[in-house]
C-alpha positions as CSV (number, residue, x, y, z in Angstrom):
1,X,2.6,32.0,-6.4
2,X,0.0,31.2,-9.0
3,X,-0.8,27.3,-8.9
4,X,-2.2,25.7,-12.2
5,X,-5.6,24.8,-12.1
6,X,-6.8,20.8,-11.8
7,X,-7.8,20.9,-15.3
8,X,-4.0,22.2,-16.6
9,X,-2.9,19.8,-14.2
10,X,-3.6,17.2,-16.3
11,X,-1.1,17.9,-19.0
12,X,2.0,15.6,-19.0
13,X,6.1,16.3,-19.5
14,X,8.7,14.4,-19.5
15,X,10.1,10.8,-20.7
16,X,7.1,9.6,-20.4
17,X,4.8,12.4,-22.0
18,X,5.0,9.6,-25.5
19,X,3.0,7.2,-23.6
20,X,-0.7,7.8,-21.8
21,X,0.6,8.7,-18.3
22,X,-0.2,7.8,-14.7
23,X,-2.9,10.5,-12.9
24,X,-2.1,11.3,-9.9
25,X,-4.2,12.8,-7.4
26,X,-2.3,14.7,-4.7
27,X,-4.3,15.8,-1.7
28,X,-2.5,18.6,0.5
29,X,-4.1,21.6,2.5
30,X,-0.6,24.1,1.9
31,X,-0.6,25.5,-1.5
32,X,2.6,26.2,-1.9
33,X,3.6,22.5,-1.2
34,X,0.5,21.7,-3.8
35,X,1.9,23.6,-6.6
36,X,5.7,22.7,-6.2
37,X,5.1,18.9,-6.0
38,X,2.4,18.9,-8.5
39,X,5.3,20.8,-11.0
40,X,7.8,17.9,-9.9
41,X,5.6,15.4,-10.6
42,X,4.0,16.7,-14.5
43,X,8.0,17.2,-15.1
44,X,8.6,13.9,-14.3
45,X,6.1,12.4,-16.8
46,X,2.9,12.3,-14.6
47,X,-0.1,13.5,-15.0
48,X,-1.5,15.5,-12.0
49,X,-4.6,16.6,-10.5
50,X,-3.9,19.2,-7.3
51,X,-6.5,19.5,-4.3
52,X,-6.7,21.2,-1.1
53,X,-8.9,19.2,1.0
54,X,-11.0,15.5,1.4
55,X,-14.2,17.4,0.1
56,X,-12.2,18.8,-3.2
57,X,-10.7,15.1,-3.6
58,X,-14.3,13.7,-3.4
59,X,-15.6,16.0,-5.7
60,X,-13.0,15.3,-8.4
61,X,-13.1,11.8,-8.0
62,X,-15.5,10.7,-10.7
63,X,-13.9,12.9,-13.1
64,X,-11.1,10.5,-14.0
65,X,-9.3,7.4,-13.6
66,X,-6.8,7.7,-10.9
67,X,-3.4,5.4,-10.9
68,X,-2.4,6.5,-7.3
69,X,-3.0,8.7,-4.6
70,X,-0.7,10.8,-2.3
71,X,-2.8,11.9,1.0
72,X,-0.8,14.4,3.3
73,X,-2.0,13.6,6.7
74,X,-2.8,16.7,7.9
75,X,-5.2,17.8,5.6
76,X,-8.4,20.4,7.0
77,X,-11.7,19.8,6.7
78,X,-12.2,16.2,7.4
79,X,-10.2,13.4,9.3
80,X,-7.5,11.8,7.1
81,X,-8.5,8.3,7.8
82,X,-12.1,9.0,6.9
83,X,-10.9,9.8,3.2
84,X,-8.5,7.1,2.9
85,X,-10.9,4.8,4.0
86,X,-13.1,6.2,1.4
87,X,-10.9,5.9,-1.0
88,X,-10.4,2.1,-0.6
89,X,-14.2,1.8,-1.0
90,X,-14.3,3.4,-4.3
91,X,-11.3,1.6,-5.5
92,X,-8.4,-0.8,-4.6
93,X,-6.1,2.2,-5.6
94,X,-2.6,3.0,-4.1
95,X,-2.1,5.4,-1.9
96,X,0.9,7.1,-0.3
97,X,0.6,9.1,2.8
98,X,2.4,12.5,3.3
99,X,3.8,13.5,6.4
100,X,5.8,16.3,7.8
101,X,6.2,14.4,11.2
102,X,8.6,11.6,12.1
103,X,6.6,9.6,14.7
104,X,7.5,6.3,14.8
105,X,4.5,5.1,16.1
106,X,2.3,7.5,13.1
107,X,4.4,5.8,10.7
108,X,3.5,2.1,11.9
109,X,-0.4,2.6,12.2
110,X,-0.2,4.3,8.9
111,X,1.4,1.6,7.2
112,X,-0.4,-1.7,9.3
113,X,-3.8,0.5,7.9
114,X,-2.5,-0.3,4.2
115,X,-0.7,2.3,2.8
116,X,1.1,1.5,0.2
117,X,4.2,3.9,1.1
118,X,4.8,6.3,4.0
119,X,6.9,9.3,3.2
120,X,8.0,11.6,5.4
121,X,8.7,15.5,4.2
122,X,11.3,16.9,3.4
123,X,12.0,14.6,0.7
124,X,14.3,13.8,-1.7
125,X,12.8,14.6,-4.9
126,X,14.7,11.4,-6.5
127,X,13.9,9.0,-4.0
128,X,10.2,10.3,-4.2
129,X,10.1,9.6,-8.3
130,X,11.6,6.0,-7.2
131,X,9.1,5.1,-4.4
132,X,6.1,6.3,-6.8
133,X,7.2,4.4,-9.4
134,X,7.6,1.3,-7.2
135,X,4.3,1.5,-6.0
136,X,3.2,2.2,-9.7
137,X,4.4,-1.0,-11.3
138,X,3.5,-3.1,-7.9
139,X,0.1,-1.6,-9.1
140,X,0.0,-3.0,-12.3
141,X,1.7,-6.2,-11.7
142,X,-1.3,-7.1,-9.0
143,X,-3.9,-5.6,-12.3
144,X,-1.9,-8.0,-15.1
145,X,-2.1,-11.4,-12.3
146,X,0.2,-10.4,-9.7
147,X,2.0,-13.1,-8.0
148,X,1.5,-16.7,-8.0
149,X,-1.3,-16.9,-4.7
150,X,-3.3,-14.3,-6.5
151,X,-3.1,-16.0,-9.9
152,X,-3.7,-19.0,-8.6
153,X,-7.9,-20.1,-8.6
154,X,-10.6,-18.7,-6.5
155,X,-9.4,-19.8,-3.2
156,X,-7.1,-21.4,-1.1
157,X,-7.4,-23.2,1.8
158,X,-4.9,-24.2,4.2
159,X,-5.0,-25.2,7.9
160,X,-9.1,-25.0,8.0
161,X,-8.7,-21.4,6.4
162,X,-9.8,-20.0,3.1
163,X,-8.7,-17.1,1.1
164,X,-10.4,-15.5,-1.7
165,X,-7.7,-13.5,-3.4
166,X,-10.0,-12.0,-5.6
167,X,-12.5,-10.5,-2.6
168,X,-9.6,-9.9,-0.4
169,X,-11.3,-12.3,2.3
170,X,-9.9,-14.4,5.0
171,X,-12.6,-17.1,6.2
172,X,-12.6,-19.4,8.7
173,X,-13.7,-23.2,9.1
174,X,-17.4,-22.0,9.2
175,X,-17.1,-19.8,6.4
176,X,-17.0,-16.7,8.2
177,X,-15.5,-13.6,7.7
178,X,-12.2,-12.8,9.5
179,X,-11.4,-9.0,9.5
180,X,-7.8,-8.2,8.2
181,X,-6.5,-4.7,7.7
182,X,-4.8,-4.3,4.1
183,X,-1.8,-4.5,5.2
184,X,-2.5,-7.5,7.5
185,X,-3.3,-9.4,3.9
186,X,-1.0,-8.5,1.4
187,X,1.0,-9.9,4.3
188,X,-0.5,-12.8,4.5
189,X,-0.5,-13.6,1.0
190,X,2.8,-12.3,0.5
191,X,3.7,-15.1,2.7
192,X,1.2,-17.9,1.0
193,X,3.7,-16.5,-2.3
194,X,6.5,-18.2,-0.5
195,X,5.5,-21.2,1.0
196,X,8.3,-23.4,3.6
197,X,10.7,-19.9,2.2
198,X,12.2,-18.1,5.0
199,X,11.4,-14.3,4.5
200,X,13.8,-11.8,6.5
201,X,11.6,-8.6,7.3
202,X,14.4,-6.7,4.6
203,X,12.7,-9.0,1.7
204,X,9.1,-8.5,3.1
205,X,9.3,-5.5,3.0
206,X,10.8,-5.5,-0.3
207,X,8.0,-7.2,-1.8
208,X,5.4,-4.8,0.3
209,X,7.0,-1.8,-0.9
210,X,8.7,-2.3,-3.6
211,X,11.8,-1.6,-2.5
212,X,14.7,-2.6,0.1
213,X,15.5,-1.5,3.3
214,X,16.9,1.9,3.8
215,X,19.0,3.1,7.4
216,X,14.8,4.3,8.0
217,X,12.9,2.1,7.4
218,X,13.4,0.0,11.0
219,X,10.1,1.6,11.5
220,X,8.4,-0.3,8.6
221,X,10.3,-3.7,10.1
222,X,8.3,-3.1,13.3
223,X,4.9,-3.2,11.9
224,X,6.1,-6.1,9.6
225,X,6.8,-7.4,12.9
226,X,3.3,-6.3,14.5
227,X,1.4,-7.3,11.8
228,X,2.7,-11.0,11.8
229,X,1.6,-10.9,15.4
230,X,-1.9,-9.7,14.8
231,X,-2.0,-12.3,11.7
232,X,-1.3,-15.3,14.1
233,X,-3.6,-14.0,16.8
234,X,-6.5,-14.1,14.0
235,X,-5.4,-17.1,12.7
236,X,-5.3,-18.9,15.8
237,X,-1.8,-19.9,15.4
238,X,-0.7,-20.3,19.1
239,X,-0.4,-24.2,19.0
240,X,3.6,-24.9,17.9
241,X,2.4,-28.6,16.2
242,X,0.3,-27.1,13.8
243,X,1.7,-23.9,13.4
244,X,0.9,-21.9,10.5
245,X,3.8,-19.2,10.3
246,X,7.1,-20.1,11.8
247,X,9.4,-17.8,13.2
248,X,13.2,-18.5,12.7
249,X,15.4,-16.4,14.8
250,X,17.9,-14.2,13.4
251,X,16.1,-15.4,9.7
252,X,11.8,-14.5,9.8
253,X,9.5,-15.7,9.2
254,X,8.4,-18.9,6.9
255,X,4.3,-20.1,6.2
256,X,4.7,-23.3,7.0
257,X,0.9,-24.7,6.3
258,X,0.2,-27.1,3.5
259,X,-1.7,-25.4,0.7
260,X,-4.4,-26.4,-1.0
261,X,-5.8,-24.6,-4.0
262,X,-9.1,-25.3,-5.6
């Protein structure tokens, strides 16, 4: 099989060849998964840059303006969470991880790390178009504003707590730095969007991925479930009287702390 060079790659088809494109940057060690997805995705209206390895990705990097990443897991050559972490340095850009294994357990660290989506192969080449796309326009919507906590003005405080949406920071009283993962914060904000709302784990996870809850996806409902736990463990919020995330049983969860914007 002859796979198109990065530089052809580039070329868009489809409905949405009128308009400038979204380039995407698909990292995957087997060639001949490289080459048919990459041809999916140009007919599909995307632009596509191909590579084989974290060290290729790197190197391409700089030569254009990527809209979102897919990173198979098992790439060669250099541990897949040293790239993605790599790649959330360089730029707050989605990414989708690859995977031809269904562990449960790969699939919740994968997603509590911040991945935007978790797709496991074989796919259906519909649903994969759809779940990009999702991702894609939660992308932008977060570029044009996003929702109301991140439109809202440099910080927020509630409960002795202040977050700077546009750092991605969580402090606490003495103005020091509390470590989230990314998916512990869209969380969190995700929640702050919502205020005294109930939100089941189906309409989190909705508004996390864009999309709503498929017969699979009881896996992403755990580490909705995990990360909550992990939030209110950083947060302190063990004391029922001034709790700062309520959980209603049978419902989810609601964030239940007066905010104050400034």
């Amino acid at each position: 099989m002859i796979c198109p060079s990065p530089a052809r790659n580039r070329t868009a088809y489809g409905p949405q060849a009128a308009e400038k494109p979204a380039h995407l940057l698909l990292v995957d060690d087997d060639r001949e998964t490289r080459c048919l997805l990459g041809r999916l995705l140009q007919l599909n209206g995307f632009a596509v840059t191909t590579v084989q390895d974290g060290r290729a990705a790197r190197q391409v990097w700089a030569s254009g303006r990527f809209q979102l990443v897919m990173l198979d897991l098992r790439i060669s050559g250099e541990r897949q969470l040293e790239l993605f972490r790599w790649l959330r340095r360089e730029e707050d850009v989605p990414i989708v991880l690859l995977s031809a294994s269904g562990d449960e357990a790969e699939r919740i660290r994968s997603l509590e790390s911040g991945a935007d989506d978790f797709i496991t192969k074989p796919f259906d080449p519909r649903e994969l178009q759809a779940r990009i796309a999702a991702v894609l326009r939660r992308s932008r919507e977060s570029e044009l504003g996003g929702s109301p906590a991140r439109r809202m003005a440099r910080t927020l405080h509630f409960a002795g707590w202040t977050v700077e949406p546009s750092r991605r920071r969580l402090l606490d009283k003495r103005g020091v730095e509390v470590p989230l993962t990314a998916g512990e914060y869209d969380l969190l904000l995700t929640l702050m969007d919502r205020p005294n709302h109930v939100m089941t784990p189906d309409r989190l996870l909705d508004m996390l991925h864009g999309r709503p809850a498929g017969p699979m996806d009881r896996t992403i409902e755990v580490a909705i479930d995990v990360a909550i736990s992990r939030l209110r463990r950083k947060l302190n919020d063990n004391e029922p009287q001034k709790r700062i995330i309520e959980t209603v049983r049978g419902g989810g969860y609601v964030f239940v702390a007066p905010l104050e914007p400034h």
